[in-house]
C-alpha positions as a Markdown table, in Angstrom:
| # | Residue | x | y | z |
|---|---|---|---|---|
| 1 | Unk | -116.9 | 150.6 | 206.5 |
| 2 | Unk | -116.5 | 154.0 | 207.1 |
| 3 | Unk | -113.0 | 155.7 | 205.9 |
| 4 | Unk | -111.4 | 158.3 | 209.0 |
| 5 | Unk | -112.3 | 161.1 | 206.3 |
| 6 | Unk | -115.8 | 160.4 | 206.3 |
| 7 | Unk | -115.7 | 159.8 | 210.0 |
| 8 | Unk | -114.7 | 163.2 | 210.5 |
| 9 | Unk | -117.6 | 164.5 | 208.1 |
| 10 | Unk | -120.2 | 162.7 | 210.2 |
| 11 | Unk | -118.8 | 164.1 | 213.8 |
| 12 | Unk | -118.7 | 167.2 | 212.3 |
| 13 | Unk | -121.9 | 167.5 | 211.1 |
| 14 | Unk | -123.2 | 166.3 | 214.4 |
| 15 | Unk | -121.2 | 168.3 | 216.2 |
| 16 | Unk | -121.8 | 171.4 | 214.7 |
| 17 | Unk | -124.6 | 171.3 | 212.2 |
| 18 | Unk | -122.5 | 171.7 | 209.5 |
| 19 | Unk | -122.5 | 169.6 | 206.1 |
| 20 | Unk | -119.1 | 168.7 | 204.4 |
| 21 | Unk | -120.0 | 166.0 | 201.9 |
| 22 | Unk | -117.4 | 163.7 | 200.6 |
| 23 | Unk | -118.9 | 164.5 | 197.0 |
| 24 | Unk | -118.8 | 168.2 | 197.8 |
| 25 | Unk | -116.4 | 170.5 | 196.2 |
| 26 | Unk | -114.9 | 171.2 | 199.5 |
| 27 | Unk | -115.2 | 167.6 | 200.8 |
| 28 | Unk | -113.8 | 166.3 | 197.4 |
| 29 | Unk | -110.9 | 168.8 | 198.0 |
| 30 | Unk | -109.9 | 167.8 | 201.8 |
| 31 | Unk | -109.6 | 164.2 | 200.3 |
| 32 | Unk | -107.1 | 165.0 | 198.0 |
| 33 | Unk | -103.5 | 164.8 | 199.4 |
| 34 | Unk | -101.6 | 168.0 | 200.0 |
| 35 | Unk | -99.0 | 168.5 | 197.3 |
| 36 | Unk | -95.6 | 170.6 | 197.8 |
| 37 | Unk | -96.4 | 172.7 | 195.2 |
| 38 | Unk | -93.0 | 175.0 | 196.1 |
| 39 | Unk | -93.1 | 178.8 | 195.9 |
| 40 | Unk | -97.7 | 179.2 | 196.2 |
| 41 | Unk | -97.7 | 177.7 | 192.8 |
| 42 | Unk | -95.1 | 179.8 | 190.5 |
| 43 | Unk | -97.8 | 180.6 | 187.8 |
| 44 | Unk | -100.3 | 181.2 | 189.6 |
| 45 | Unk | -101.4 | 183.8 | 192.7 |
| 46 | Unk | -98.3 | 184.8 | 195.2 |
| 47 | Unk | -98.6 | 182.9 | 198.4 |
| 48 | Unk | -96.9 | 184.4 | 201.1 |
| 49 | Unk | -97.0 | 184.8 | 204.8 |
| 50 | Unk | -96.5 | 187.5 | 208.0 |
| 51 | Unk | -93.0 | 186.9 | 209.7 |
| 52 | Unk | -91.7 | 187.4 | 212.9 |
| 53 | Unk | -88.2 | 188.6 | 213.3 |
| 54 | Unk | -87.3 | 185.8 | 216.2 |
| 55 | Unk | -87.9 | 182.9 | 214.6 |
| 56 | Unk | -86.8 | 184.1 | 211.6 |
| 57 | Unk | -83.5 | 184.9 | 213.1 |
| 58 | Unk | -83.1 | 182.1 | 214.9 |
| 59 | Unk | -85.0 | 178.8 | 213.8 |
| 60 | Unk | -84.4 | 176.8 | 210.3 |
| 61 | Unk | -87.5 | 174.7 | 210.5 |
| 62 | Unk | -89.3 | 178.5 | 210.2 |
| 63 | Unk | -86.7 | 179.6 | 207.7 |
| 64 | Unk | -87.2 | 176.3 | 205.5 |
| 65 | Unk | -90.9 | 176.4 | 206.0 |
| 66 | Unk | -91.1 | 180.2 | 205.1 |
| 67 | Unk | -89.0 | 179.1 | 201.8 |
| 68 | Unk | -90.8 | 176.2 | 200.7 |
| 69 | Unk | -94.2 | 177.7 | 200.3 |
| 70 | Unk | -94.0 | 181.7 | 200.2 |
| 71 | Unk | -93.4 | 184.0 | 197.4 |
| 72 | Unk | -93.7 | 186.8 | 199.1 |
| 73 | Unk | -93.3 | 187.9 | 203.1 |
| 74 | Unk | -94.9 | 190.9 | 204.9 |
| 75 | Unk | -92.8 | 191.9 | 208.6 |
| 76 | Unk | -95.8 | 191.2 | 211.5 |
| 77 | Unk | -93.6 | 194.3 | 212.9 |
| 78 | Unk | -90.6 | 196.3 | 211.4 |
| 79 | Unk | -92.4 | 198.8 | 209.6 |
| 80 | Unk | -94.8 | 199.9 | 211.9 |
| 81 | Unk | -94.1 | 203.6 | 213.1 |
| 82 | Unk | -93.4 | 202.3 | 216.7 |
| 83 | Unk | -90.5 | 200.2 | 215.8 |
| 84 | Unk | -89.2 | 202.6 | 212.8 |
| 85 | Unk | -89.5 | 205.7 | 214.7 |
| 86 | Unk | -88.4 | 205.9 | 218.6 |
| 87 | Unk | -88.0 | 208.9 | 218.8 |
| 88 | Unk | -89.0 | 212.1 | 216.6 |
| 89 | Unk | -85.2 | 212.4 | 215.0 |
| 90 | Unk | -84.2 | 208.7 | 215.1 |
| 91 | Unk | -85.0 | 206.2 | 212.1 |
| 92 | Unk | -84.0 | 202.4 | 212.8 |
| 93 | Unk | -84.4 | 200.1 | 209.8 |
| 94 | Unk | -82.6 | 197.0 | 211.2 |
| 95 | Unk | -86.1 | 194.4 | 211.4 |
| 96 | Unk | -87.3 | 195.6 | 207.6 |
| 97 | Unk | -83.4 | 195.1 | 206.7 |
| 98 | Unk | -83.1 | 192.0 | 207.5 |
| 99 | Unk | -86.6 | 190.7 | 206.3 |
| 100 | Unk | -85.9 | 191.9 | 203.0 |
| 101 | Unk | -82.4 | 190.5 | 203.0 |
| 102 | Unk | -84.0 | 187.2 | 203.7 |
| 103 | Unk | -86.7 | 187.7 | 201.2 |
| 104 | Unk | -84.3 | 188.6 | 198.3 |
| 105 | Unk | -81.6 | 186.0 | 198.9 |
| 106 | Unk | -84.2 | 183.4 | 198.9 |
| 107 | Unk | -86.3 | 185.0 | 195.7 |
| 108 | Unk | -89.1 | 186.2 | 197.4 |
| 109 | Unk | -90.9 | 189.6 | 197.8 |
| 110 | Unk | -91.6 | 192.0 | 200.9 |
| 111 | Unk | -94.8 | 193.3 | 201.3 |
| 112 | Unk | -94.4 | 197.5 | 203.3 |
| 113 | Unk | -96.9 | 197.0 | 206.3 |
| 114 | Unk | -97.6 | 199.6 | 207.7 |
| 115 | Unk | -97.7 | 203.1 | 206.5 |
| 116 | Unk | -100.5 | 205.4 | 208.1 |
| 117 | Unk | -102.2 | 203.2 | 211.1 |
| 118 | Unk | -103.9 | 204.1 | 214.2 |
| 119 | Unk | -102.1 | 201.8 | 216.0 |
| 120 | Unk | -98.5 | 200.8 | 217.2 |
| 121 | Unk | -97.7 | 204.6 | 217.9 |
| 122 | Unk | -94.7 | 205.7 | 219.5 |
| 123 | Unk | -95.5 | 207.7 | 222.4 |
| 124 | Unk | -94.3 | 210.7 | 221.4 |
| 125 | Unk | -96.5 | 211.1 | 218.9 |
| 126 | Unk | -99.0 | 211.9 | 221.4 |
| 127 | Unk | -97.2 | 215.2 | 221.5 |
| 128 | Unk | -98.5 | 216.3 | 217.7 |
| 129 | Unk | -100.6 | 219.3 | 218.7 |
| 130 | Unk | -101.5 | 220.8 | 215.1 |
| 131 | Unk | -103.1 | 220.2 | 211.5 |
| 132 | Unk | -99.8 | 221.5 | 210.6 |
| 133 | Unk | -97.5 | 219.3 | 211.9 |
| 134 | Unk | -99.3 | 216.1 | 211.6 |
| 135 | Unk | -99.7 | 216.7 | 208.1 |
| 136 | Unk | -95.5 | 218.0 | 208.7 |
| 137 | Unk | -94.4 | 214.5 | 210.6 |
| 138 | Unk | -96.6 | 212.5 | 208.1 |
| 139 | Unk | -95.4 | 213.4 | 204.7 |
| 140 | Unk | -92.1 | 213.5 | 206.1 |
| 141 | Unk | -92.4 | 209.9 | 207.6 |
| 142 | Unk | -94.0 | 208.4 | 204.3 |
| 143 | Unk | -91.0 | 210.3 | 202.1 |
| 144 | Unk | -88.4 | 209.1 | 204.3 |
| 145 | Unk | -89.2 | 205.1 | 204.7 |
| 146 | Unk | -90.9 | 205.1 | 201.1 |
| 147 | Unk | -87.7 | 206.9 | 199.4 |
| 148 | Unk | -85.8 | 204.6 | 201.4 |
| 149 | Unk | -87.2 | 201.2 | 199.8 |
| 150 | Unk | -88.0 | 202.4 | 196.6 |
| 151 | Unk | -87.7 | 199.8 | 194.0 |
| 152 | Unk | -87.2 | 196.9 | 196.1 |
| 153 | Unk | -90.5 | 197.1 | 198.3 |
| 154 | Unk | -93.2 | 196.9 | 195.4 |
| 155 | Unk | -96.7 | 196.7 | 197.5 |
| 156 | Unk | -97.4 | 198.9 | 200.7 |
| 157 | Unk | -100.6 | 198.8 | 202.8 |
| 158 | Unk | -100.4 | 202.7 | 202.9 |
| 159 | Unk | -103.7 | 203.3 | 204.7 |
| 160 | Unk | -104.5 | 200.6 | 207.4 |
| 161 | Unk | -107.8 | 199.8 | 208.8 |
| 162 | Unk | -109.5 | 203.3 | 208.8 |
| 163 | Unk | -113.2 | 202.2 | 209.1 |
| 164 | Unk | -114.5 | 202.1 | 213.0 |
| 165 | Unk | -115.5 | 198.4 | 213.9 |
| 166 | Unk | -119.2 | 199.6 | 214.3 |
| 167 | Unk | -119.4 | 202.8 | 212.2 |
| 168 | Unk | -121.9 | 205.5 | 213.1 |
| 169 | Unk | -122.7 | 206.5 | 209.8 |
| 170 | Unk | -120.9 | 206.3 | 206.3 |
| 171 | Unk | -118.5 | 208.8 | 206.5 |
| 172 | Unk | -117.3 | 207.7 | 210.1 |
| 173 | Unk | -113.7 | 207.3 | 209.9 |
| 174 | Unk | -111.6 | 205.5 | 212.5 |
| 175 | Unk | -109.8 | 207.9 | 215.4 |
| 176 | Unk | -106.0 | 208.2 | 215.2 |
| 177 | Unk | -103.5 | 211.1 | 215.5 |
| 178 | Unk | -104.2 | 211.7 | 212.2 |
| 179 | Unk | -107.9 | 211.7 | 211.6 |
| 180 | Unk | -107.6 | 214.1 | 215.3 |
| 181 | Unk | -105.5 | 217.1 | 213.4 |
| 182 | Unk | -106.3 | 216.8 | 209.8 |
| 183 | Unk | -109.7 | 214.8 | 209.4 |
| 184 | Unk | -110.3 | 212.8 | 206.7 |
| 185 | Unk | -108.0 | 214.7 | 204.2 |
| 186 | Unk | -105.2 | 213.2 | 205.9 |
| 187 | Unk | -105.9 | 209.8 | 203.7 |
| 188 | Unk | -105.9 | 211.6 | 200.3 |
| 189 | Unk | -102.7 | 213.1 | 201.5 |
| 190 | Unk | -100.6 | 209.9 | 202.8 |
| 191 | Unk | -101.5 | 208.2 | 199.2 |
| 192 | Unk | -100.8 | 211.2 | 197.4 |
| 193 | Unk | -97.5 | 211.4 | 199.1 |
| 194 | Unk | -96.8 | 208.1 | 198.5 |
| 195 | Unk | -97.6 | 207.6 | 194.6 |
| 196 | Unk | -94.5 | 210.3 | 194.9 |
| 197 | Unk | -92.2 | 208.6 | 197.2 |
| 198 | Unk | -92.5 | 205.3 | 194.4 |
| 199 | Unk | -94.3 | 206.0 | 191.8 |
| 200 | Unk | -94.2 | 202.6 | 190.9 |
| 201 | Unk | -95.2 | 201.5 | 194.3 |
| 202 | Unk | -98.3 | 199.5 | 194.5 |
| 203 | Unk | -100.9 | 201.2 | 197.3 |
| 204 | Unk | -103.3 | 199.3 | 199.4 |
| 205 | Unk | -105.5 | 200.3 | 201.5 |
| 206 | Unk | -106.1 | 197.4 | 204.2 |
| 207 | Unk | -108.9 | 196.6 | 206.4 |
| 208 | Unk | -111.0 | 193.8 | 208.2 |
| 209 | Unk | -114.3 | 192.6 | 209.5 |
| 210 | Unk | -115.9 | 193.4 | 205.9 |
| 211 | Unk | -116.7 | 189.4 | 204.8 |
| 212 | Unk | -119.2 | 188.6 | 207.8 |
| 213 | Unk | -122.9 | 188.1 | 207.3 |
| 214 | Unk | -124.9 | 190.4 | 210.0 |
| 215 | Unk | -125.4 | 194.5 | 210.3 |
| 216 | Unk | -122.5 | 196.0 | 212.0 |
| 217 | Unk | -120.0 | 194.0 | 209.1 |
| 218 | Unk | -122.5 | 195.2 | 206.6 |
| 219 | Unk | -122.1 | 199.0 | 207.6 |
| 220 | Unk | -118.8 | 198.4 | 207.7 |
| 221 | Unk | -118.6 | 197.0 | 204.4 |
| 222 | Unk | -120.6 | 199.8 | 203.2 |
| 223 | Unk | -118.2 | 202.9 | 204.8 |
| 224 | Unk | -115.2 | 201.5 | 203.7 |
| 225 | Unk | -117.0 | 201.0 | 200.0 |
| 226 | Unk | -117.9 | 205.2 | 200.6 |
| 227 | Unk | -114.3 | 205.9 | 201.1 |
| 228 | Unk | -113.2 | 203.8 | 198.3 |
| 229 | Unk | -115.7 | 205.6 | 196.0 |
| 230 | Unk | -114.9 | 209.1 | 197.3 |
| 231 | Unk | -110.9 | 208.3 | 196.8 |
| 232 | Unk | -111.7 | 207.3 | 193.8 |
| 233 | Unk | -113.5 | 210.1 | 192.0 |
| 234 | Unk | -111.0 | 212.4 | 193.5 |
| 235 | Unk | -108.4 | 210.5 | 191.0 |
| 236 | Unk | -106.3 | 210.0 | 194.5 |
| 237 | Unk | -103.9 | 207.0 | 193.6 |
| 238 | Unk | -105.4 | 203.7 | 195.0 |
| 239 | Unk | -104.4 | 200.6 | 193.4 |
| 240 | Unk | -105.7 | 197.7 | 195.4 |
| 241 | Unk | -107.7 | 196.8 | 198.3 |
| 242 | Unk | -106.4 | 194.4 | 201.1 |
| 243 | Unk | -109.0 | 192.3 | 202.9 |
| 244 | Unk | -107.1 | 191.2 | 205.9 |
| 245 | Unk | -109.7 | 187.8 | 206.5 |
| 246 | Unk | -109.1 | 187.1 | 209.8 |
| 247 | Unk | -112.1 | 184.8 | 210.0 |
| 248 | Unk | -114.3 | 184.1 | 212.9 |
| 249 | Unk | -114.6 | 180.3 | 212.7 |
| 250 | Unk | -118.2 | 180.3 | 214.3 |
| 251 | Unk | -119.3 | 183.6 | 212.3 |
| 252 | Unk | -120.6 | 182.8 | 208.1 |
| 253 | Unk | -119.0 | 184.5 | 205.2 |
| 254 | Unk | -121.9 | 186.8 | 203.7 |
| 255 | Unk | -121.0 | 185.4 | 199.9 |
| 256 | Unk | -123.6 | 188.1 | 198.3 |
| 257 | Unk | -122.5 | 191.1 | 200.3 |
| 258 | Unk | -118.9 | 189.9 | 199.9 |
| 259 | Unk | -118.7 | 189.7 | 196.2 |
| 260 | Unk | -120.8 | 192.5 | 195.5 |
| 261 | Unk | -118.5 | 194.3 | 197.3 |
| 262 | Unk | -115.5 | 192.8 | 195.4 |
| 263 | Unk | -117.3 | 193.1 | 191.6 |
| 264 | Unk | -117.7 | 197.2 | 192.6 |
| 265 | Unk | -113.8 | 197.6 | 193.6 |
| 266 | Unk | -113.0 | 195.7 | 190.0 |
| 267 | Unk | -115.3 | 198.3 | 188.4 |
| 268 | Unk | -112.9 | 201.1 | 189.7 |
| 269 | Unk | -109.9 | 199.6 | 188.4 |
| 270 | Unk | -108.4 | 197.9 | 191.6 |
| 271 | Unk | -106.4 | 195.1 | 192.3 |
| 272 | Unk | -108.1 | 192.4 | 194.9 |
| 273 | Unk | -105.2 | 191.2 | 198.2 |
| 274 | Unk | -106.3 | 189.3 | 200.8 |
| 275 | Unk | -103.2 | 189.9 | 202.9 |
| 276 | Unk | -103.5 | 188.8 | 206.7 |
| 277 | Unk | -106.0 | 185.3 | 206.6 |
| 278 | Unk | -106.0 | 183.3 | 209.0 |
| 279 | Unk | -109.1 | 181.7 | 211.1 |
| 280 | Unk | -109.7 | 182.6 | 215.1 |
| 281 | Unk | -110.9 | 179.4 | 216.3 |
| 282 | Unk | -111.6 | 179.9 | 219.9 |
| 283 | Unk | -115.4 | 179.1 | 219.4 |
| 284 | Unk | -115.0 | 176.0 | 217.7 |
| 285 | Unk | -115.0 | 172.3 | 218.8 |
| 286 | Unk | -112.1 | 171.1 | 220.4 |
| 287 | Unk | -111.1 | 168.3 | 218.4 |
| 288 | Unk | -108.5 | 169.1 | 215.8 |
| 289 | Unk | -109.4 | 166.9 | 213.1 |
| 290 | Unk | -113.0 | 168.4 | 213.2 |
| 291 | Unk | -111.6 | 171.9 | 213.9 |
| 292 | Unk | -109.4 | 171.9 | 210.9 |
| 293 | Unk | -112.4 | 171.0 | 208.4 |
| 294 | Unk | -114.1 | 174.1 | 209.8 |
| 295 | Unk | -111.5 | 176.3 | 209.4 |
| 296 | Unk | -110.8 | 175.4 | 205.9 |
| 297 | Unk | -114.6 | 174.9 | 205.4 |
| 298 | Unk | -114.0 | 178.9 | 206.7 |
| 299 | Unk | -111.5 | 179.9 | 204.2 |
| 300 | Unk | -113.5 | 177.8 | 201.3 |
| 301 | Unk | -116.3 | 180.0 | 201.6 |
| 302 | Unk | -114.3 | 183.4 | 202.2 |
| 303 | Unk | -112.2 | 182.6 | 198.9 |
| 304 | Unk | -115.0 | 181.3 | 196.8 |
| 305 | Unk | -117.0 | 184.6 | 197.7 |
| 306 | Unk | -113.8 | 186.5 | 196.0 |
| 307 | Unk | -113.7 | 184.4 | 192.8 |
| 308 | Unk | -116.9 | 184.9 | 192.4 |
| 309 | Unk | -116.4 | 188.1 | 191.1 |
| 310 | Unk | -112.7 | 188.4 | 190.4 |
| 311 | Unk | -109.6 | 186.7 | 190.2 |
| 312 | Unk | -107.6 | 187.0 | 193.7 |
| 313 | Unk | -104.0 | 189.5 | 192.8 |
| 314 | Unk | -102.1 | 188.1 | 196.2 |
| 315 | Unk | -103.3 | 185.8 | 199.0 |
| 316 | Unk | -100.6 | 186.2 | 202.7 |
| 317 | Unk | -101.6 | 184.6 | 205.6 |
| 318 | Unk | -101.2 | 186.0 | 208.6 |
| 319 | Unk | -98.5 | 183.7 | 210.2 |
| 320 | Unk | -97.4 | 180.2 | 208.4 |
| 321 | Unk | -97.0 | 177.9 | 211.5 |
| 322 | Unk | -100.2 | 177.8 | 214.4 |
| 323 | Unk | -96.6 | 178.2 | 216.5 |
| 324 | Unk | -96.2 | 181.6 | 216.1 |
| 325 | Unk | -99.5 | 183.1 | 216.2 |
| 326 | Unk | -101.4 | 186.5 | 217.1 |
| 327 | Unk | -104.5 | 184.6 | 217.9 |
| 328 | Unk | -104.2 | 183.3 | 221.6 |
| 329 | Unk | -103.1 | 186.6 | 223.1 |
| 330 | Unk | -106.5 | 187.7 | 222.4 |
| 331 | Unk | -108.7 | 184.5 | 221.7 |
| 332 | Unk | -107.1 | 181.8 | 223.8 |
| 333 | Unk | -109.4 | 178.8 | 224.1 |
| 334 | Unk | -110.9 | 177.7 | 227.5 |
| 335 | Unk | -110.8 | 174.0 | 227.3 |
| 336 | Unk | -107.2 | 174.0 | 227.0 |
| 337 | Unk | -106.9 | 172.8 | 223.2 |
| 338 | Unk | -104.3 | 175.2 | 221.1 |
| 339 | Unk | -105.2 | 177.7 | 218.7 |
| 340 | Unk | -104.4 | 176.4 | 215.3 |
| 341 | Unk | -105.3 | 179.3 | 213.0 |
| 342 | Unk | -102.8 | 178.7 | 210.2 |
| 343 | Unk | -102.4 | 176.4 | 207.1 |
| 344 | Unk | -99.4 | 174.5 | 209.1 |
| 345 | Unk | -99.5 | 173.3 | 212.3 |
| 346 | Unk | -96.8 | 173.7 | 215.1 |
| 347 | Unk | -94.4 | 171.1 | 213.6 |
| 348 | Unk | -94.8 | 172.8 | 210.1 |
| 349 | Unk | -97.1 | 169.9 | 208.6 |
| 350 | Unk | -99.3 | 171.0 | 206.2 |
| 351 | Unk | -103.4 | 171.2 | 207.6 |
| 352 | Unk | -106.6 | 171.2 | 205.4 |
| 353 | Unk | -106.8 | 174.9 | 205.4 |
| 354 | Unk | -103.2 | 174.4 | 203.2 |
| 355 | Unk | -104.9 | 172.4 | 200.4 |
| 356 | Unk | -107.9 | 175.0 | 200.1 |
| 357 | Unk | -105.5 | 177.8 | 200.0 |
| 358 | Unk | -103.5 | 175.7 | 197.0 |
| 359 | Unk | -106.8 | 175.2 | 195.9 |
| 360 | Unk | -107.1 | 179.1 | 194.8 |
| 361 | Unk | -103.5 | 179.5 | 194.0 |
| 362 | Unk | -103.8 | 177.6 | 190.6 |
């Protein structure tokens, strides 16, 4: 007789073509119970996970959940210019405050997200009308919040997501106020200003969409490589890369292109974070039980691809509960099923994708 795990290897590999054998590592691995390993396994990588400020306020299944399996936390918002900085003059801190008042009491870490972004601008930015004072508002901004949280926030994603999703060439570099009035330099400049701020900061530079097999994630891969390179002959402090992993459930890891990619940052000294993973399942089957072994089958591959070439630094998910999620807001599914992106689901129970994430922890 069949056993429900190896009924749900069968459907799935009718269903969807692929194979997750029970002997497999993988299939071997979603047998095994999951085990509340407490704190992302204390001697081995740093799990942690996004927060968001509501929940975390207000609900202690969230809180508990949060404390039970991170190490670390990053704010989903808080640190972004458009909440820090309504207005030109004006500086509010209360979101990061509290996150890394929660973080502390309950002997975790908070991950700075984010420093220079094209994204989650305050309007008034759009008033910046010179190299001059974009390079004027931007050192300022990155001395002010830095100097602020010296010390206590250790790891910042200084630079986020500057590679165009289809880049025209190598040396295309995403648009933003700041690539507008001071080009590429600007980049050189925000880390240089921030190795000053906290010298004992750690600075990441964060992006996506690098880890899929096809051409436009290969050129991608390839012009954020060229920056990386070019940053680092310029001896411009860069101590780690983030690779935010936010999986496309019906799109395969490129394993080659990936840890190539991975073995060449190690070769310049840097540190490997995957810091936002999570897997958008909108294309996937509807059932959960099948849906679940493909995103962890997802997260298997993407991880392996890593190890391959180096040890992972730091591993965050984007989100710790599919309740509180990014994903449907932009990949809701059509047959009515939820989005379940995340290693718990919406009642904080623990999901295959959970047991191949403790699976690289160790």
């Amino acid at each position: 007789m069949l056993s429900r795990r190896d009924t749900i290897l069968t459907s799935l590999k009718a269903m969807t073509g692929v194979a997750v054998t029970a002997s497999s590592p993988l299939g071997t691995l979603l047998a095994s119970p999951v085990r509340a390993q407490g704190r992302g396994q204390a001697d081995g990588v740093p799990y942690g996970a996004a927060v968001r400020d509501g929940p975390l306020a207000s609900e202690p299944d969230y809180r508990a959940a949060l404390v039970r399996h991170c190490r670390q936390l990053v704010g989903e918002g808080g640190l972004k210019w458009y909440d820090l900085r309504p207005s030109r003059e004006r500086f509010v801190y209360d979101l990061p405050d509290k996150q890394i008042d929660f973080a502390s009491r309950n002997g975790m870490t908070l991950r700075g997200h984010t420093v220079v972004w094209y994204g989650a601008m305050p309007d008034w930015t759009k008033s910046i009308a010179s190299a001059s004072e974009a390079e004027r508002e931007m050192v300022g901004h990155i001395e002010t919040v830095m100097g602020r949280y010296r010390g206590r926030i250790k790891s910042w994603d200084v630079i986020n997501e500057p590679i165009p999703d289809d880049p025209a060439s190598r040396s295309d570099i995403r648009p933003s106020i700041w690539q507008q009035r001071m080009g590429e330099s600007h980049i050189a400049l925000a880390l240089r200003t921030a190795a000053r701020a906290d010298p004992d900061a750690q600075l990441v530079m964060n992006e996506y969409d690098i880890e899929f097999v096809g051409p436009r994630f290969r050129r991608k891969r390839e012009a954020f490589l060229r920056l990386i390179r070019d940053l680092k002959l310029r001896n411009v402090p860069l101590h780690a890369i983030g690779l935010q992993g936010h999986l496309r459930g019906e799109l395969p890891i490129d394993r080659e292109g990936l840890s190539a990619f991975i073995a060449e940052c190690r070769s310049m000294g840097l540190k490997v974070l995957v810091t936002e993973l999570d897997v958008v399942d909108d294309k996937l089957p509807g059932p959960p039980e099948v849906r679940d072994i493909l995103a962890a089958s997802r997260v298997y591959d993407f991880l392996d691809a890593i190890r391959v070439s180096s040890p992972l630094d730091a591993l965050l998910t984007w989100g710790i509960s599919d309740r509180y999620t990014w994903v449907p807001l932009y990949f809701k599914r059509t047959d009515g099923h939820l989005n379940r992106p995340l290693p718990l689901d919406s009642d904080y129970r623990p999901k295959p994708m959970m047991r191949v994430i403790e699976h690289f922890l160790r």
